[in-house]
mmCIF file of the N, C-alpha and C atoms, coordinates in Angstrom:
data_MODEL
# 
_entry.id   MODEL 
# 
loop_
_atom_site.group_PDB 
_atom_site.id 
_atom_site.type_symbol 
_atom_site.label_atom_id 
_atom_site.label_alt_id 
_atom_site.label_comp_id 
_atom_site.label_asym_id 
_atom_site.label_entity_id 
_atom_site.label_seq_id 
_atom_site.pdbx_PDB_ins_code 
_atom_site.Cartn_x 
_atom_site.Cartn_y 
_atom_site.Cartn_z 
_atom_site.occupancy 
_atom_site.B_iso_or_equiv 
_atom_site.pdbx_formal_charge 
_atom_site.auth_seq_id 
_atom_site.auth_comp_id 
_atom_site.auth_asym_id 
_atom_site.auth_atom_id 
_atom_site.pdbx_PDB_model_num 
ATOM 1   N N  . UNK A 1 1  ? 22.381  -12.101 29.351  1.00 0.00 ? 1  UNK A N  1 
ATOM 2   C CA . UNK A 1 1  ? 21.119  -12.591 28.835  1.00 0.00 ? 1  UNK A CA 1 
ATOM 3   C C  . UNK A 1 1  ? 20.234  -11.445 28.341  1.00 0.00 ? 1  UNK A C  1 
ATOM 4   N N  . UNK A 1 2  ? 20.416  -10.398 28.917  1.00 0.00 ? 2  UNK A N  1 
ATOM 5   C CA . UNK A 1 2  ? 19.127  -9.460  28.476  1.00 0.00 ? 2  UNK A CA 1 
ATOM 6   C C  . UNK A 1 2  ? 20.281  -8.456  27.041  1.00 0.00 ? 2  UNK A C  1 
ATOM 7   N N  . UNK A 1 3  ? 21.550  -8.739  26.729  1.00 0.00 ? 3  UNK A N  1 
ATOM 8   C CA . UNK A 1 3  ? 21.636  -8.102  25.849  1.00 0.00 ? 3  UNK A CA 1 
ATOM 9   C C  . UNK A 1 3  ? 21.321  -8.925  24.509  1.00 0.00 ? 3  UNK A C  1 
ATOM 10  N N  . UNK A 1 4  ? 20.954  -10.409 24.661  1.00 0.00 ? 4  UNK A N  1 
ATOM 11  C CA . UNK A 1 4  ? 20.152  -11.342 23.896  1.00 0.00 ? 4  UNK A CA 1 
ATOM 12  C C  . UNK A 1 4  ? 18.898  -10.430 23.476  1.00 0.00 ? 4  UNK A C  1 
ATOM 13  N N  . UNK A 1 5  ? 17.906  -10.264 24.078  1.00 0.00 ? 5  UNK A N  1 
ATOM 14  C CA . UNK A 1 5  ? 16.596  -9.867  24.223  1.00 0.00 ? 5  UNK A CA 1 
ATOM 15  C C  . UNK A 1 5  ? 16.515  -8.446  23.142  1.00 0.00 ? 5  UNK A C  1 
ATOM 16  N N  . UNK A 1 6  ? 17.991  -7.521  23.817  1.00 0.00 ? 6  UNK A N  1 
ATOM 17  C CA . UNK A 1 6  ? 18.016  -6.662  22.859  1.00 0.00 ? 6  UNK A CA 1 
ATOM 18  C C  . UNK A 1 6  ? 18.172  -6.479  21.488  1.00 0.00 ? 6  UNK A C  1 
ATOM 19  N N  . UNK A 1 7  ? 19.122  -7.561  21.516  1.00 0.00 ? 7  UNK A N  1 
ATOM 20  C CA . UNK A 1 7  ? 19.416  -7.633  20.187  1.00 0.00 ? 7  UNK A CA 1 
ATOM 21  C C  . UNK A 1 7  ? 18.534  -8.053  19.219  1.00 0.00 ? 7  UNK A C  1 
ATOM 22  N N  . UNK A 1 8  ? 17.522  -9.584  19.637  1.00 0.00 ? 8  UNK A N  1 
ATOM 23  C CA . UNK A 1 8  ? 16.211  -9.794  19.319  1.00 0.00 ? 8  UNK A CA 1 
ATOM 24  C C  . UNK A 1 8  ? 15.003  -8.818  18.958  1.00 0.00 ? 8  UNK A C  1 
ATOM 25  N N  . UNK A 1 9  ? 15.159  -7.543  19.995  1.00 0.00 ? 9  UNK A N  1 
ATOM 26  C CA . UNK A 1 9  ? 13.778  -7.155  19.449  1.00 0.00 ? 9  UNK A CA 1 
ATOM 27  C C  . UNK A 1 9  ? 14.904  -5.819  18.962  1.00 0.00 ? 9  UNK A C  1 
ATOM 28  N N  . UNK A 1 10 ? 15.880  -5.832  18.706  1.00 0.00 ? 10 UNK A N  1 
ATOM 29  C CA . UNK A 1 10 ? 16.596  -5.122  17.182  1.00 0.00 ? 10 UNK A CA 1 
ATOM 30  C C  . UNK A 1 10 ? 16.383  -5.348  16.266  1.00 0.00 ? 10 UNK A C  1 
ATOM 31  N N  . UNK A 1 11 ? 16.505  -6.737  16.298  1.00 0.00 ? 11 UNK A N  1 
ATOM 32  C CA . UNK A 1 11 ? 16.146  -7.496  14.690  1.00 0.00 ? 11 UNK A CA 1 
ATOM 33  C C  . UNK A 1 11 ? 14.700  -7.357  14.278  1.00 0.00 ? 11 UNK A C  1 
ATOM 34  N N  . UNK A 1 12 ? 14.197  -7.817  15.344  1.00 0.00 ? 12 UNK A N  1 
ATOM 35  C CA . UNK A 1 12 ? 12.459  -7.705  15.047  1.00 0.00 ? 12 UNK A CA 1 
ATOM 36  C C  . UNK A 1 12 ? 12.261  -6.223  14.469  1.00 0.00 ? 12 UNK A C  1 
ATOM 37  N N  . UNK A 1 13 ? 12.452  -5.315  14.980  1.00 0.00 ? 13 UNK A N  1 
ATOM 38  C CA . UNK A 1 13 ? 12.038  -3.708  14.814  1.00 0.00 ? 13 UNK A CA 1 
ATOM 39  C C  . UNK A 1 13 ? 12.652  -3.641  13.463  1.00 0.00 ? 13 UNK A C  1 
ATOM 40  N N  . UNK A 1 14 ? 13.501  -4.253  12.656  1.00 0.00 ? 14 UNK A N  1 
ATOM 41  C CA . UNK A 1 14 ? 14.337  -3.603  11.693  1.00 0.00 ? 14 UNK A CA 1 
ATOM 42  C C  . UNK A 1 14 ? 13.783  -4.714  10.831  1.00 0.00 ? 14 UNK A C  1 
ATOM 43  N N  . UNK A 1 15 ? 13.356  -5.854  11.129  1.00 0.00 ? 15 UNK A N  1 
ATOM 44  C CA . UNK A 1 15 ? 12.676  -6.598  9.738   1.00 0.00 ? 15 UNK A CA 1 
ATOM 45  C C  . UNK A 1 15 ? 11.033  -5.949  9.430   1.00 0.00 ? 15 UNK A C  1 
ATOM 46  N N  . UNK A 1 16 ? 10.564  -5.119  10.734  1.00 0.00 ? 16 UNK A N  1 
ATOM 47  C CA . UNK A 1 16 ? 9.049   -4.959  10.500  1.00 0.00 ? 16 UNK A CA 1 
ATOM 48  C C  . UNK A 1 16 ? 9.212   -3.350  9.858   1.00 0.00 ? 16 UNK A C  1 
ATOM 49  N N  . UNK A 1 17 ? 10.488  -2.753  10.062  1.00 0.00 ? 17 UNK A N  1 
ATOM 50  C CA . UNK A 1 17 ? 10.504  -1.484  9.339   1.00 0.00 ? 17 UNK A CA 1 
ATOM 51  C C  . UNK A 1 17 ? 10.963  -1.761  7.646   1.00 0.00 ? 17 UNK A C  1 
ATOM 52  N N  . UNK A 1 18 ? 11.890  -2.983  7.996   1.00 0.00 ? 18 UNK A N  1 
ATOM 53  C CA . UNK A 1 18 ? 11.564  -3.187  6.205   1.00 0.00 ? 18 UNK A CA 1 
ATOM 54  C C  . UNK A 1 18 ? 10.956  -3.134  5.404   1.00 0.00 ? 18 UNK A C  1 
ATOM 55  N N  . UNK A 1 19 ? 10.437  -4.528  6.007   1.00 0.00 ? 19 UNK A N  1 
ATOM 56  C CA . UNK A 1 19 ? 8.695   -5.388  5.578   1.00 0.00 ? 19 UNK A CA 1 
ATOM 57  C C  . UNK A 1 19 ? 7.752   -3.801  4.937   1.00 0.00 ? 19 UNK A C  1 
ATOM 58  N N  . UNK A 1 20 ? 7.287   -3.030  5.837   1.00 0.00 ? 20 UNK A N  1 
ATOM 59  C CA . UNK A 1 20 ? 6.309   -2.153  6.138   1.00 0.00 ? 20 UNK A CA 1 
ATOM 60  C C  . UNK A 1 20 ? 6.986   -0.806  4.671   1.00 0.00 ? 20 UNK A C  1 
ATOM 61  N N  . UNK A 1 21 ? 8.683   -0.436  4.732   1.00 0.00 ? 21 UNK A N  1 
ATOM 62  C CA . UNK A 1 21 ? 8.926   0.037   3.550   1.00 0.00 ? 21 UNK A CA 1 
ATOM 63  C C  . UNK A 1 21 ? 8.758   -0.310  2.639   1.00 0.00 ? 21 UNK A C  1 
ATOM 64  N N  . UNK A 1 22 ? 9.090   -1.796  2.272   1.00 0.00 ? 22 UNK A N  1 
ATOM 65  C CA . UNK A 1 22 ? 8.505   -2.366  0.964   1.00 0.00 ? 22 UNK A CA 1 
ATOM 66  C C  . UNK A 1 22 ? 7.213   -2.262  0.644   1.00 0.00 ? 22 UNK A C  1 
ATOM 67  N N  . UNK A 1 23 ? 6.243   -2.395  1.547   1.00 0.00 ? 23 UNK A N  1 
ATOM 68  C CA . UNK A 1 23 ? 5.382   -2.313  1.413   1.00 0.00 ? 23 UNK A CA 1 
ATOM 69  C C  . UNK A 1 23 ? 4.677   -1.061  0.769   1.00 0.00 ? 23 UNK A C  1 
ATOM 70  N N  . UNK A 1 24 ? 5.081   0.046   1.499   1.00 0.00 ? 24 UNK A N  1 
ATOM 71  C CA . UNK A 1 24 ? 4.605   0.931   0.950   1.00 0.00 ? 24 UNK A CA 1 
ATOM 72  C C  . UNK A 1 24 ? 5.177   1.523   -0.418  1.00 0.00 ? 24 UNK A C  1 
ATOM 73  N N  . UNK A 1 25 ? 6.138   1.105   -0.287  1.00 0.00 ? 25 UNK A N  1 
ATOM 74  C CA . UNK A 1 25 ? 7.125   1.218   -2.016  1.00 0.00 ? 25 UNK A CA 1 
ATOM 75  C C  . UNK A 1 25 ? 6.452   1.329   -2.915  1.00 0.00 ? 25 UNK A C  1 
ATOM 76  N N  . UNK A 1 26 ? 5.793   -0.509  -2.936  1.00 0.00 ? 26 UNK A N  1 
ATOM 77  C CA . UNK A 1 26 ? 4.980   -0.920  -3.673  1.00 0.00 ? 26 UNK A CA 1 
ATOM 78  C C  . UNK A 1 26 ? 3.903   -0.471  -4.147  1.00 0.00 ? 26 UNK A C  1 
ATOM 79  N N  . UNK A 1 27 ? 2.838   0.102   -3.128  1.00 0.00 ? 27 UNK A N  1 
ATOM 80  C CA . UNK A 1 27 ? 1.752   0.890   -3.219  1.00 0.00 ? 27 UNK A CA 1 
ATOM 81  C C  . UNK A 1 27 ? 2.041   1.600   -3.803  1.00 0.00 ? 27 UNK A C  1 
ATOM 82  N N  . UNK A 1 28 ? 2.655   2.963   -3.776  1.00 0.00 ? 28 UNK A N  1 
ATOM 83  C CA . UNK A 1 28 ? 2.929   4.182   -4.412  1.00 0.00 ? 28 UNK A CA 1 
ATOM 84  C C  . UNK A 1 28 ? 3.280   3.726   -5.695  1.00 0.00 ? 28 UNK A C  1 
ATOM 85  N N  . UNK A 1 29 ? 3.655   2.487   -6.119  1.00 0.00 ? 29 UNK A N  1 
ATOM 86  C CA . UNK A 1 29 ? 4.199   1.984   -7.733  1.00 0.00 ? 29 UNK A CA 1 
ATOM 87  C C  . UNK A 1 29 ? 2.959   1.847   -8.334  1.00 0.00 ? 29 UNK A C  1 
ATOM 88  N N  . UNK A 1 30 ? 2.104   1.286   -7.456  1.00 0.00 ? 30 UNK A N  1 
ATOM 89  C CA . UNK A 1 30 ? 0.432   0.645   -8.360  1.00 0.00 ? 30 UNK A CA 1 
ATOM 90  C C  . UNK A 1 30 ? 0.134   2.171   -8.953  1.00 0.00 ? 30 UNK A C  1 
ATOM 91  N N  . UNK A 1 31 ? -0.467  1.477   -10.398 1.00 0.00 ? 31 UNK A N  1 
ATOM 92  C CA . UNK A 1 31 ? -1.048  2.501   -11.039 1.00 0.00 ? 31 UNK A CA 1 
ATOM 93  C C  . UNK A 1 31 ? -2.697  2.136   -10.882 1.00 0.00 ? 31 UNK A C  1 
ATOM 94  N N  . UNK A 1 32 ? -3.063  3.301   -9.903  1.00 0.00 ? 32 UNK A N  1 
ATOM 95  C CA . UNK A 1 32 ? -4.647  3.205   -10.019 1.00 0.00 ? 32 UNK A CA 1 
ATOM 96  C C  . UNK A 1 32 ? -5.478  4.024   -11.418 1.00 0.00 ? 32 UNK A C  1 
ATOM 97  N N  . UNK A 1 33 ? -6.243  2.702   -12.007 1.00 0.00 ? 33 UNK A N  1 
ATOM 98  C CA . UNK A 1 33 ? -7.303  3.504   -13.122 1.00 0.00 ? 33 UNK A CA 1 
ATOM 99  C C  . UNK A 1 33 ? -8.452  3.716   -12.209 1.00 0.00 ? 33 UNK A C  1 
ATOM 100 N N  . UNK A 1 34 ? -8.995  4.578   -13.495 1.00 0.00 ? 34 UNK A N  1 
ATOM 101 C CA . UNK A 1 34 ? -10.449 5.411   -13.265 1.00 0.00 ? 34 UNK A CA 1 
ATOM 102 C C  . UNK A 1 34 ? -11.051 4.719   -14.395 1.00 0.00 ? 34 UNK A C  1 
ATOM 103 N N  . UNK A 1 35 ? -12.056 4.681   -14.067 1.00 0.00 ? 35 UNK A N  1 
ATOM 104 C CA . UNK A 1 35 ? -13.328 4.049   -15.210 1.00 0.00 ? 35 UNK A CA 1 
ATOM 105 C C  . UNK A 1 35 ? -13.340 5.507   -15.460 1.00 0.00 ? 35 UNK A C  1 
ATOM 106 N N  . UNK A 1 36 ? -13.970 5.563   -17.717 1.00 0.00 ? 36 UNK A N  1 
ATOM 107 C CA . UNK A 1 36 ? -14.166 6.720   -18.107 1.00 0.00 ? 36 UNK A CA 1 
ATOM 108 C C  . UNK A 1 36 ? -15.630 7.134   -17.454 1.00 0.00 ? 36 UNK A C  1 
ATOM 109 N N  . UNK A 1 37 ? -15.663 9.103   -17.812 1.00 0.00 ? 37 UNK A N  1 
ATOM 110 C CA . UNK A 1 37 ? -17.034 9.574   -17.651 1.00 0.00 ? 37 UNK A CA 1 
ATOM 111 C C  . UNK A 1 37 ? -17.781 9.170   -18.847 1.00 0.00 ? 37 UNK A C  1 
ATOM 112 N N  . UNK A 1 38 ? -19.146 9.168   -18.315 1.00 0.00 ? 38 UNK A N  1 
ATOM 113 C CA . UNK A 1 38 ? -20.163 8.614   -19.433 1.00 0.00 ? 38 UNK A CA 1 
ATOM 114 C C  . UNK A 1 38 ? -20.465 9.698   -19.819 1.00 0.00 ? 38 UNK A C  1 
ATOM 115 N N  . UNK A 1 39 ? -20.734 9.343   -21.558 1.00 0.00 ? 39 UNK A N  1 
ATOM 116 C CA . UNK A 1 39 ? -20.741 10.466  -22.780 1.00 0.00 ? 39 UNK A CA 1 
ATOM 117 C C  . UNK A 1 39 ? -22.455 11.449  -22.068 1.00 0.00 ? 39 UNK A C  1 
ATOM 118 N N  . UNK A 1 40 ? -22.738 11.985  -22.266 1.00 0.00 ? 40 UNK A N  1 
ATOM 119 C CA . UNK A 1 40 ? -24.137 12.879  -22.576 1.00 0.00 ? 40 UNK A CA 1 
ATOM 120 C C  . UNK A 1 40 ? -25.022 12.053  -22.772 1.00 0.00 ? 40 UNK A C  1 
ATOM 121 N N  . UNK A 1 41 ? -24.986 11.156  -23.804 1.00 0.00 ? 41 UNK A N  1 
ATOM 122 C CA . UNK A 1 41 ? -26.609 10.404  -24.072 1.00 0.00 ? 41 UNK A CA 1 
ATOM 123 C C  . UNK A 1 41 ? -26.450 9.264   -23.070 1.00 0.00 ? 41 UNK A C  1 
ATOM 124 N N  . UNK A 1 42 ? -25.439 8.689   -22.505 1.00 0.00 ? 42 UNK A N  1 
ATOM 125 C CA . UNK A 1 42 ? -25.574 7.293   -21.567 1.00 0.00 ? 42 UNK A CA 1 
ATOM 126 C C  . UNK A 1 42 ? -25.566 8.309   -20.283 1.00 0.00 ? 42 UNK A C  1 
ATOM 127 N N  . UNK A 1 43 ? -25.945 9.484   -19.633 1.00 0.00 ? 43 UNK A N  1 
ATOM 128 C CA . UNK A 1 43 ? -26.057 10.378  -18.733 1.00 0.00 ? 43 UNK A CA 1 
ATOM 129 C C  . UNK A 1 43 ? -27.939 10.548  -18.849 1.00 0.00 ? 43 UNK A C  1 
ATOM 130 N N  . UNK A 1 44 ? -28.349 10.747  -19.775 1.00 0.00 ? 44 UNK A N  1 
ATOM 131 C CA . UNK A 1 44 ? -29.693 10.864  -19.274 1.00 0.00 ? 44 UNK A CA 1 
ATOM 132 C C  . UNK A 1 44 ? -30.478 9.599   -19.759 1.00 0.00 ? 44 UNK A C  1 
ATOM 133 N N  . UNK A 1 45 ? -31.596 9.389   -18.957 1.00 0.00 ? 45 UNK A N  1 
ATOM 134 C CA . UNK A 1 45 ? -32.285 8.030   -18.987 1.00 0.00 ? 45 UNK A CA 1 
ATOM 135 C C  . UNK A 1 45 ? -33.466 8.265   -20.264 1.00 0.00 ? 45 UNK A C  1 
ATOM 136 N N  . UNK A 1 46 ? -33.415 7.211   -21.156 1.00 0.00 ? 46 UNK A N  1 
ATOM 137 C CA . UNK A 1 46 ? -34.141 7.392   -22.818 1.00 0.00 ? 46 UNK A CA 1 
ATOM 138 C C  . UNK A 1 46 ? -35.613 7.339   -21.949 1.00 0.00 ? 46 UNK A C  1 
ATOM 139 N N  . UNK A 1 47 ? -36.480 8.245   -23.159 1.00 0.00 ? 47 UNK A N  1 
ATOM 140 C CA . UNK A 1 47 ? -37.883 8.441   -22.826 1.00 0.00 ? 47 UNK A CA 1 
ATOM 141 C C  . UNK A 1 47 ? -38.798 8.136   -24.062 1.00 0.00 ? 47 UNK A C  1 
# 
């Protein structure tokens, strides 16, 4: 019975190390933008 248990939280440990690789896979794929810098005249406030 308890080599049941093992084997169970084998499986568990090896679907949450998947899960958690994909995961981060993914992340590192996203391409993060940047909003552009604002030109010189939208930098100072009109007078």
């Amino acid at each position: 019975m308890i080599l049941f248990w093992i084997i169970v939280g084998i499986l568990i440990t090896g679907a949450v190390l998947a899960v958690s690789l994909v995961t981060t896979s993914k992340a590192y794929d996203y391409k993060h933008e940047v909003d552009p810098l604002p030109s010189r005249e939208e930098e100072q406030p009109h007078q």
